[in-house]
matplotlib code that plots the C-alpha trace (Angstrom):
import matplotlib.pyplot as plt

x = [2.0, 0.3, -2.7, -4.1, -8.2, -8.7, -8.8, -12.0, -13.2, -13.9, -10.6, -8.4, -8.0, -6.3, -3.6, -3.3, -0.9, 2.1, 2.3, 4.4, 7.2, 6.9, 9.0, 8.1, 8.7, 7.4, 4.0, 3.4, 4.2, 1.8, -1.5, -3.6, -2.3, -1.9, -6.2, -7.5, -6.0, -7.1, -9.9, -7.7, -4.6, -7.1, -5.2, -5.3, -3.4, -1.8, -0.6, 1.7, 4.7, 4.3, 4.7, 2.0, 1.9, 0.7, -0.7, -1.6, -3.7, -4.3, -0.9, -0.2, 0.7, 3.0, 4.1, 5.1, 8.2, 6.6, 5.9, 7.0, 9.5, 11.0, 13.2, 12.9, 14.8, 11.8, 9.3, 10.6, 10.6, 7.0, 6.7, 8.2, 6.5, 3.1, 3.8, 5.2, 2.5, -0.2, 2.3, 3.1, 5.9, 9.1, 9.0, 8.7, 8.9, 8.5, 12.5, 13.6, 17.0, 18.3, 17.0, 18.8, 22.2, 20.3, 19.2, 21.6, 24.1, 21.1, 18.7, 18.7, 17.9, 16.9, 15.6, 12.0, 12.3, 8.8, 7.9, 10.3, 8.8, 8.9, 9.7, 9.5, 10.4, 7.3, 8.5, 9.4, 5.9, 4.4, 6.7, 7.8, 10.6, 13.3, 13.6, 13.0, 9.5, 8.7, 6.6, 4.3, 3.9, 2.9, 0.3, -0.8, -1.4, -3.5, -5.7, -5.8, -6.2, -8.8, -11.1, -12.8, -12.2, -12.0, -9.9, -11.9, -11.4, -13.8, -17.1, -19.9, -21.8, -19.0, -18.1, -21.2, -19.6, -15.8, -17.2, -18.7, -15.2, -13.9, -16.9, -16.0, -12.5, -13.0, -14.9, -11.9, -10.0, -9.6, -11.5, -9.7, -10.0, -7.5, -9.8, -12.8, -10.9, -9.2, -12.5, -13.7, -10.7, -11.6, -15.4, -14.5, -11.7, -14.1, -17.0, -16.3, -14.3, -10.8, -8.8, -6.5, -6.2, -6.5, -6.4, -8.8, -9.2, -10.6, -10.8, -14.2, -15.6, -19.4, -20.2, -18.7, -15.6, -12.7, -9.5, -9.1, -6.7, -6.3, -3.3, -2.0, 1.1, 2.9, 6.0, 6.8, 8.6, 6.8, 3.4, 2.0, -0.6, -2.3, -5.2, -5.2, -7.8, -8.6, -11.0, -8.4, -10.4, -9.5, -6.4, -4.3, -6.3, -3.9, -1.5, -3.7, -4.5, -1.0, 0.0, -3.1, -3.1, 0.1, -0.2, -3.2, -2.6, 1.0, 3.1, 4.3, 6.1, 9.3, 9.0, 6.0, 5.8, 3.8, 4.5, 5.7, 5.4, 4.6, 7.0, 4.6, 6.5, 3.7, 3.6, 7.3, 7.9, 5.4, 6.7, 10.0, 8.8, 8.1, 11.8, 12.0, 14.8, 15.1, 13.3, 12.0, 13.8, 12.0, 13.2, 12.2, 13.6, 13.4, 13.4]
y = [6.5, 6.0, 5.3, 4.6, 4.5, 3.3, 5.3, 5.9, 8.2, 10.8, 10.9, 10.3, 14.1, 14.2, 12.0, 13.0, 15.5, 13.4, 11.2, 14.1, 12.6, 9.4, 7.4, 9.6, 6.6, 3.4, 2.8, 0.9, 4.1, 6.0, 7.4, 5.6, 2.3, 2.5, 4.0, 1.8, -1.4, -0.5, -2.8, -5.7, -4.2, -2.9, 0.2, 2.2, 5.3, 8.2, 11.4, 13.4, 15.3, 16.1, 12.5, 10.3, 6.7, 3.9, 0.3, -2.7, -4.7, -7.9, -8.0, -7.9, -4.3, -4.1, -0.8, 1.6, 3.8, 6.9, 9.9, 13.1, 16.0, 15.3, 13.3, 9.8, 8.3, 9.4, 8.7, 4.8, 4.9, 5.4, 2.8, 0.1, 0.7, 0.7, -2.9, -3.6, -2.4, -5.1, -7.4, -6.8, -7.8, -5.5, -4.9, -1.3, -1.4, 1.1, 2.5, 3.3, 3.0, 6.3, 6.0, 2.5, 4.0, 6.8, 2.8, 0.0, 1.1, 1.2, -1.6, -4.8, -3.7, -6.1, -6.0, -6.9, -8.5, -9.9, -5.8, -4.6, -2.5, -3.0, 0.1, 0.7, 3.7, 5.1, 5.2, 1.2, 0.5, 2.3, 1.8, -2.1, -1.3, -3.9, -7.6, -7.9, -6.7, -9.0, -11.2, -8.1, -6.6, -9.6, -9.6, -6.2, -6.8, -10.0, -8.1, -5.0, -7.2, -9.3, -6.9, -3.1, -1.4, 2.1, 3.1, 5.5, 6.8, 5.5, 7.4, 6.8, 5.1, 2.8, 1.9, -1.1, -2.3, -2.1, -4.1, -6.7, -7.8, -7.6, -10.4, -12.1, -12.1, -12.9, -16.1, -17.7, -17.2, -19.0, -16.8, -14.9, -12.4, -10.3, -10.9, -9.1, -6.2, -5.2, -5.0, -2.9, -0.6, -0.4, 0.1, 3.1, 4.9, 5.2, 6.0, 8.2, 11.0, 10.0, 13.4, 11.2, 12.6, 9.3, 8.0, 5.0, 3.8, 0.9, -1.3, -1.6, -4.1, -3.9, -1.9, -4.1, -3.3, -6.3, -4.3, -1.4, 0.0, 2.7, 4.4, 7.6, 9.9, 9.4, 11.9, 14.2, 12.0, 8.6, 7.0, 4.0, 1.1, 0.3, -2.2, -3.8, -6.5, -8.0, -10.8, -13.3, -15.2, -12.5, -13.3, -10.0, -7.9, -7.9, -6.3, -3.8, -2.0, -1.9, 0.0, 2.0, 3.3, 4.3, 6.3, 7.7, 8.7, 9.1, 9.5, 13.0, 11.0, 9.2, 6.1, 3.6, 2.1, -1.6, -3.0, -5.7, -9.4, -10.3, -13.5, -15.1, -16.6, -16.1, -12.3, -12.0, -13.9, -11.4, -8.3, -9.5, -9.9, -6.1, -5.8, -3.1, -0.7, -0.7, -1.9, 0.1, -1.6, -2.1, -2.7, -3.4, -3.5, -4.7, -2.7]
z = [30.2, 26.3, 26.6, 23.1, 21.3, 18.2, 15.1, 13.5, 10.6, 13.5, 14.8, 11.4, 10.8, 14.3, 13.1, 9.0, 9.5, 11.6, 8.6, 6.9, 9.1, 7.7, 5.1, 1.9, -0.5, 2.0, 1.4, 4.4, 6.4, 4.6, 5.7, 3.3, 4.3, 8.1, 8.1, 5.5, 6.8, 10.8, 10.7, 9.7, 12.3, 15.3, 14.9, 18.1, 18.4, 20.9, 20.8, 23.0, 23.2, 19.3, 18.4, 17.1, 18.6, 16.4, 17.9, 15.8, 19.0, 16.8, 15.9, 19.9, 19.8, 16.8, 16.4, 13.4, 14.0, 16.2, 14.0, 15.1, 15.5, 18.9, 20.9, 19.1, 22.1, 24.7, 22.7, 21.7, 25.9, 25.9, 23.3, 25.5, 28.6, 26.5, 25.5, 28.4, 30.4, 27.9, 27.3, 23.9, 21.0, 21.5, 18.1, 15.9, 12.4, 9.3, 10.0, 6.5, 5.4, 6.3, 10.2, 10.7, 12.1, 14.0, 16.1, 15.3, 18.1, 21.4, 19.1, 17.4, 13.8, 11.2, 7.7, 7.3, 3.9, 3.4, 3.5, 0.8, -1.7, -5.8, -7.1, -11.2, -13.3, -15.1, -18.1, -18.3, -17.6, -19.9, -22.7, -22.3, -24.3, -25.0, -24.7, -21.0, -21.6, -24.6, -22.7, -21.1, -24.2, -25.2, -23.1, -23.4, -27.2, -26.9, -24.9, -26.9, -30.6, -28.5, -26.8, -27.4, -24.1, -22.8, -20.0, -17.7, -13.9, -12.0, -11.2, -8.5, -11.0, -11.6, -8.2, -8.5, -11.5, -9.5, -6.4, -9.1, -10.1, -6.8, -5.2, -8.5, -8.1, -4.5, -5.2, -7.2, -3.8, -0.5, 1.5, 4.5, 6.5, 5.0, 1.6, 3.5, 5.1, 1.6, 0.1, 3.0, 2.1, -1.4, -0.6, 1.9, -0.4, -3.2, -1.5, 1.8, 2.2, 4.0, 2.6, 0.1, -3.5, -5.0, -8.5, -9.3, -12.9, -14.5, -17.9, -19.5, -22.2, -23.1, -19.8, -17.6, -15.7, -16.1, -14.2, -12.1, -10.0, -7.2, -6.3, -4.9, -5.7, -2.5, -2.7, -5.5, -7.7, -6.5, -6.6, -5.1, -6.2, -3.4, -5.6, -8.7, -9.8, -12.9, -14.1, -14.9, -17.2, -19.5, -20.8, -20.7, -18.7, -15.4, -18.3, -19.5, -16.5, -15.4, -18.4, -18.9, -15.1, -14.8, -18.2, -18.0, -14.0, -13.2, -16.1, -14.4, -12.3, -11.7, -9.9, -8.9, -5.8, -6.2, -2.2, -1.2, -1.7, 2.0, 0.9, -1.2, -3.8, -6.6, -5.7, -6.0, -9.1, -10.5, -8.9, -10.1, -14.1, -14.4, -13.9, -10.4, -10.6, -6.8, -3.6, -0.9, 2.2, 5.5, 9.1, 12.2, 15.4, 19.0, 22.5]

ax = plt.figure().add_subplot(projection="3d")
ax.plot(x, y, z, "-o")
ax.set_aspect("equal")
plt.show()
């Protein structure tokens, strides 16, 4: 039987490499996201048979689609005796869109809607071309007629000035746990090793930093924002980074992955306004 640990910093390089088997374009199956978020998740993981076994404990055992190169069958066995065994959920999620049918005739398959992903060509957010963009360039040029800023990647001596806006942008929110664990993941990414070739940028007006963002070029014609803040007192500035990150960062690239709008409607209408060519679709399903 599984019998998973947690996953640590001393144990993440035994895992990195399975994630090569995961959804190339989800970037909830993605290394980055499944370590950084393990504090919020109580990630605890297994390995055997050449499959890697994923557990989210405070989600009661939760688990990500297995990772591996074997029989997918067996190993979704030793999924559900595991839960089974600490009575856990019956549920695995992260199946992308081309492993449903390999499921939907053993498994009830479902979509996981709330965990869709907002995918964007490059090039549209960069440009804003055309009238379905008036209202973000709009945006983007108050900001720019309104303020002297430089766009710069973020540097250890910026990091104080990064973690500034985030306690400030923190303070206009309801606090929650989820609130405490992403800045944990933003304070680890940029300060401590985790093997991720990262891209973290920011927006500065008279020294002080007022937007940055962090992503990562997730396949090899996709990257992902995994952070974006921005003092929102400024008007503009949410606009600004947008455009300037994804230019200045991934303009190589085809597609950007901004996740998902965990079915808050405030997230999606603003996912929704930068006009997404296509959604990453997510399903889960039940043993």
């Amino acid at each position: 039987m599984l019998s998973p640990k947690p996953v640590s910093h001393t144990n993440m390089e035994e895992i990195r490499d399975y994630f090569k088997y995961a959804d190339k374009h989800m970037s909830l199956a993605q290394f980055s996201t499944t370590y950084l978020w393990r504090h919020s998740t109580g990630l605890l993981y297994d390995i055997q048979d050449d499959f890697l076994y994923l557990f989210e404990k405070n989600y009661n055992y939760a688990a990500p689609l297995p990772l591996g190169n074997g029989d997918i069958y067996k190993a979704l066995e030793k999924v559900k005796e595991f839960k089974q065994s600490v009575c856990g959920n019956n549920l695995v999620y992260c199946i992308g869109e081309d492993k449903v049918k390999l499921f939907e005739d053993k498994y009830e398959v479902n979509e996981l809607t709330d965990f869709f992903e907002y995918v964007y060509l490059t090039e549209d957010l960069i440009n804003l071309s055309g009238r379905k963009f008036h209202g973000k360039r709009n945006h983007l040029n108050q900001f720019v007629s309104n303020n002297r800023y430089t766009y710069e990647r973020i540097t250890a001596s910026d990091i104080p000035l990064v973690m500034n806006l985030l306690d400030q942008w923190s303070r206009k929110k309801k606090y929650s746990v989820n609130l405490d664990v992403e800045k944990k993941a933003i304070y680890e990414i940029l300060n401590y090793d985790i093997g991720v070739d990262y891209r973290a940028g920011a927006i500065l007006t008279d020294n002080k930093v007022v937007a940055f963002a962090i992503g990562e070029q997730i396949s090899d014609d996709m990257a992902c924002v995994y952070f974006e803040k921005a003092d929102t007192d400024i008007k503009g500035s949410y606009a600004v980074i947008n455009n300037e990150f994804v230019k200045n960062e991934f303009s190589h690239l085809l597609y950007i992955n901004r996740q998902e709008d965990l079915g808050i409607s405030g997230l999606k209408k603003a996912k929704e306004s930068y006009n997404p060519v296509f959604k990453v679709k997510n399903y889960f399903m039940k043993l």
